[in-house]
Structures are given as C-alpha cells and as structure tokens.
N, C-alpha and C positions, 0 to 999 in steps of 0.2 A: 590083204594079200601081200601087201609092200612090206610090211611086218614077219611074214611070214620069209619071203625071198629072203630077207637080210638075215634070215634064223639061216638057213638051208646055207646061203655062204660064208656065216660065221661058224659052221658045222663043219665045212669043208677044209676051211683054212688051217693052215699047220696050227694056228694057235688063233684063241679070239685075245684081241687085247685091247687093253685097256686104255681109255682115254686118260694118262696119266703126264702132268707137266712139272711136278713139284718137287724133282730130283734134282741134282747135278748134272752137269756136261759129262757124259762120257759115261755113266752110271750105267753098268748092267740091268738089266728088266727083265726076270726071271717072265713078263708078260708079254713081250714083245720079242717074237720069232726073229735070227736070222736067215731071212734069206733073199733069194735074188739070185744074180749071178756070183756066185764064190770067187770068181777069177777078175773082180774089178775091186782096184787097191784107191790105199787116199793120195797116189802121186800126180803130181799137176793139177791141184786144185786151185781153185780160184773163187773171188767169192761172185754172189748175185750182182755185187754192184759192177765189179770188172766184166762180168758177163755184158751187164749194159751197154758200159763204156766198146768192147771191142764189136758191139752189135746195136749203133747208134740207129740207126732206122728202122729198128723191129717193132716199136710201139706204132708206128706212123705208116710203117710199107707193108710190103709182100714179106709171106716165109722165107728163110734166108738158113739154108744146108747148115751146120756145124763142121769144118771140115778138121780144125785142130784138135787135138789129144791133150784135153782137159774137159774137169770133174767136178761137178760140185758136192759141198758135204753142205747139209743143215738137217733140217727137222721140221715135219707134216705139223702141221697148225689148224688144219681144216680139213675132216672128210663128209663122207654123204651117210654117217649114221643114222642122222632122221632125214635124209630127202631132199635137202636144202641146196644140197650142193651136189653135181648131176655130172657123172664120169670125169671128176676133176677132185683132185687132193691140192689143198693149198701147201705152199713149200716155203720157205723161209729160212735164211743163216740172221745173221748178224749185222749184215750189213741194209738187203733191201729182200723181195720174197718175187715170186713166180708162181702161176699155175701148171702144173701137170695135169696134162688129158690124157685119160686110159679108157679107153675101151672094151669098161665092163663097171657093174655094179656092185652093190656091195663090196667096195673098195674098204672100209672100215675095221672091215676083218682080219688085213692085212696092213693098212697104213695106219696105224695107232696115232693119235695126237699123242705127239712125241718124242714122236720115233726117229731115230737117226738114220738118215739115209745117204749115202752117196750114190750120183747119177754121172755115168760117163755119155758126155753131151756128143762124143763125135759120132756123128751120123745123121743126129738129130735135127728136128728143125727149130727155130726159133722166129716167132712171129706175134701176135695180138688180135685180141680180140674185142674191140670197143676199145682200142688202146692200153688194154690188160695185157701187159707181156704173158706170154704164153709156152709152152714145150708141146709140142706134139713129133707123131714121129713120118709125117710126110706132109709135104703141104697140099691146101686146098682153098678152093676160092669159095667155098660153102661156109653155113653160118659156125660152125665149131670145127674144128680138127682132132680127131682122138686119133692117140699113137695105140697101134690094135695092140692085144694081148702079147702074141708071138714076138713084135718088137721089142714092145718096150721090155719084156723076162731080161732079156741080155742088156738091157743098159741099167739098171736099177740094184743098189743091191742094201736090204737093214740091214744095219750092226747086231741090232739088239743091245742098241745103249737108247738112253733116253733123256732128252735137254730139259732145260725149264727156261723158253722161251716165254717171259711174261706180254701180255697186251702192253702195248702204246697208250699212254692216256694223250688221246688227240683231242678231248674238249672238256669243259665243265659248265654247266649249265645252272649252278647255284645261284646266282646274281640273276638269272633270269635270261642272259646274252650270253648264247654259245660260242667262243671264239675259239675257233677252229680251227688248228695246228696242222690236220693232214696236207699234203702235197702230194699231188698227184701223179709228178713225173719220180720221187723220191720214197715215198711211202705205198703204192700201189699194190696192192694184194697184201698185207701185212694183218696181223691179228694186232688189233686193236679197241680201243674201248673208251664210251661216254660216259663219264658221268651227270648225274641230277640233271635229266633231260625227260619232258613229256610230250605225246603225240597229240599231233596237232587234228582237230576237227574227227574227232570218233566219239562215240558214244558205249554205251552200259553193253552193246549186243556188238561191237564195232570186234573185226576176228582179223588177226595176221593177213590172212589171206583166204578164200574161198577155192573150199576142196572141190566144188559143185560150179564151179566158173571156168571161163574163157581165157583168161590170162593171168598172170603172177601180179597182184600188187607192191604198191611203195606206200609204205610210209613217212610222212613228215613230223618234224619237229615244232615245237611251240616256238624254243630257242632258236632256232635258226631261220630265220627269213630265207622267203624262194623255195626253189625245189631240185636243189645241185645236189644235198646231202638227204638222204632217205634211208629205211631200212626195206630191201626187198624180201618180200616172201615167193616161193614159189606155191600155186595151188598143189602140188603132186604133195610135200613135205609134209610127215607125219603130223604138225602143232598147226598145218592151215588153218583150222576150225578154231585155234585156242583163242577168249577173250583178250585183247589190250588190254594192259591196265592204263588206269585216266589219271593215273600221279604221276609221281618223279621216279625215275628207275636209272639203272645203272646199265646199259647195252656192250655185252662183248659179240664182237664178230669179225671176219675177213673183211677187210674195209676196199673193196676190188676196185678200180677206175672203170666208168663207162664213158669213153670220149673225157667230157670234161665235167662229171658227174660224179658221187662215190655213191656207191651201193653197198651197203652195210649188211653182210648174210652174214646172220645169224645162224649157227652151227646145231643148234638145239635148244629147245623151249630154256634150260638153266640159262642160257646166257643173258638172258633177261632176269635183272634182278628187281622184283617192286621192291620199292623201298619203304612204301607202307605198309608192306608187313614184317619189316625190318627195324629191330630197336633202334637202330641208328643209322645212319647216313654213311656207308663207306668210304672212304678216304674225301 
C-alpha cells in the first residue's frame, strides 16, 4: 500500500524526479520541476552555518519565531522515497545542513535529491529535535513539528537546477578501528558516508529492521565501540525486512544528531554498498 501512495503522489506531482547528484551547481534539470513560490528571489541569503550562529539556542531550547528577511539557498540530500525518512526532507548548503518538516508524504516527488532550493525563513520557526536543528512552521511542545502544506507553499521555492553535493567521508574502518570524524554540533544532519565497516552481533536471517514490530531498530558497528554511532531503520520503510550483510560494506546516509548520539538513515537499500559483492574495495 505504501508503494502504492508514493505511486499516486508521484502521479500528481508536476514532475516525478529524479534522485540525481552527479551535475554541477546551478545545472538545469530538465527532471526537476520549478516550483514553489515564483515571488521568492536569492537576495539576503545566508548560509546554514550563519543561521546557527544568529540562532545559538535552537539545538538546546524552545522554537524560536524567524523574524529577519533572509533566505537560504542549498540542495535536498534526503527524502522519504523508500519510508526511511517521515514528513522531513534533509537540507544542506555548503557550509553545515538542517531538517525541514512538511506536512505531507510522498515528498520525493517533489524534493528530488538534488534539487536546488531557496527557502525564505522569515516567519518560520527554528528549533530541534533530539538536538537536530530543525525548520518547521509553528512551534510545538510535541514530539515533531511539521510546518502544514498551506505554510510552507509560500516559503519554499525549486529552481530547477541541480548540485552535486558529495557525502563526507566521516570514517574508515579498514584497520579494523573506526575513527570517527563526525561532530555533532558541526556536521549534524549532513549526507555522509562509512567506509569498510561491519554490523556488529547479527546473524544469516539478521533484517534492517522488522516490518512486523513495535519499534525502529539501531544498528552497531564491529569498528566502533559503544553505541553513540548506529544505523537507524525505521519498521514502516520499504527495505525493513531486507537481510544485513555480515561483511564490510560502504554506508551512505543523513548522519542526524540524537542528543549526543548519530543516527545514520539510510535513504534507500543502494546506500548500502556490500563490498563482497564488489570487485574491489571503494576508495
């Protein structure tokens, strides 16, 4: 049925497009619709990082109004294609990334990984969620904030150009000890990626997660001691049921902050690369 919904809103959508990263900045994308609001430009922009900086207690307090007239411009690194990720498109410039919550599904249909977007923050709120800087468009003392439909149209607007924001390589796992580069107050919500890393304590029938359960699992690593760095699966996401692999793999995901935790979503079963089925070992 969840297969089915995401059919019916990539139907709907001016355009379905395509999970494409491998252009240039600024590159047209006969695949990627503009639109949004027509009437929001790239003047007063700023990047993610300055946003932090002028909104130093957002990861730590309460939602906190946007009242200035400024913009951010980056590019969608994360949607809910397969289910993984739940009324929220990961967001990302250059400098550090953010979560946007929308209030609706099959957002994929319209947020392409890719995709260029500018977002005019004034009105908006800005706050956290597990200490994941966050965008929504009202606050709330409940466990997520979605900014509904009817807001967010007017603050949101694609180009219809397309980045090639690559993953972070935040670890390497080949020696056996993960040393692990991310930063939590600095790298938080960022598309990122392990290399030569295995899960720790699963077995031949061991599954992402369980479509038929109570709650989303974490997985751990061989290479990293403790259980600060994990991959989360949610049970709802299309690949719940798909096997572990028991070797060394390559993991690209949104590497999100929980408190003082990363949670590594995975964006779709590809971002998992075994590497015993791969001639070679990737970079």
């Amino acid at each position: 049925m969840k297969t089915l919904r995401y059919l019916m809103a990539a139907m709907t959508a001016l355009c379905l497009c395509t999970a494409c990263m491998d252009g240039g900045y600024d590159d047209p994308d006969p695949n990627i619709a503009a639109v949004g609001n027509n009437l929001i430009t790239d003047e007063n922009v700023i990047t993610i990082k300055e946003l932090k900086q002028l909104y130093p207690t957002a990861v730590t307090g309460s939602y906190q109004k946007i009242t200035q007239d400024i913009k951010l411009k980056g590019y969608i690194t994360g949607n809910d294609i397969e289910g993984n990720l739940y009324r929220e498109v990961a967001f990302q410039d250059s400098t550090a990334a953010i979560s946007l919550n929308i209030n609706r599904s099959g957002l994929f249909a319209r947020f392409a990984v890719g995709a260029e977007v500018i977002i005019d923050l004034k009105g908006l709120y800005i706050g956290n969620y597990g200490s994941q800087l966050q965008l929504a468009a009202y606050p709330s003392a409940t466990e997520y904030t979605y900014a509904s439909v009817n807001i967010w149209e007017k603050h949101y607007k694609i180009t219809g150009k397309k980045g090639s924001l690559e993953p972070e390589i935040f670890g390497d796992g080949q020696s056996g000890t993960l040393n692990l580069t991310w930063d939590k107050d600095e790298d938080a919500g960022k598309l990122g990626k392990l290399l030569n890393v295995s899960f720790r304590n699963i077995g031949n029938k061991t599954t992402f997660s369980d479509p038929n359960g109570t709650s989303s699992v974490s997985l751990y690593f061989n290479e990293h001691k403790g259980s600060t760095l994990m991959v989360y699966t949610s049970m709802y996401c299309d690949f719940a049921g798909t096997i572990v692999p028991q070797g060394k793999c390559n993991i690209t995901g949104i590497f999100k902050r929980y408190n003082d935790k990363c949670e590594i979503i995975i964006r779709s079963i590809s971002d998992v690369e075994d590497l015993s089925l791969s001639t070679d070992s990737i970079q």
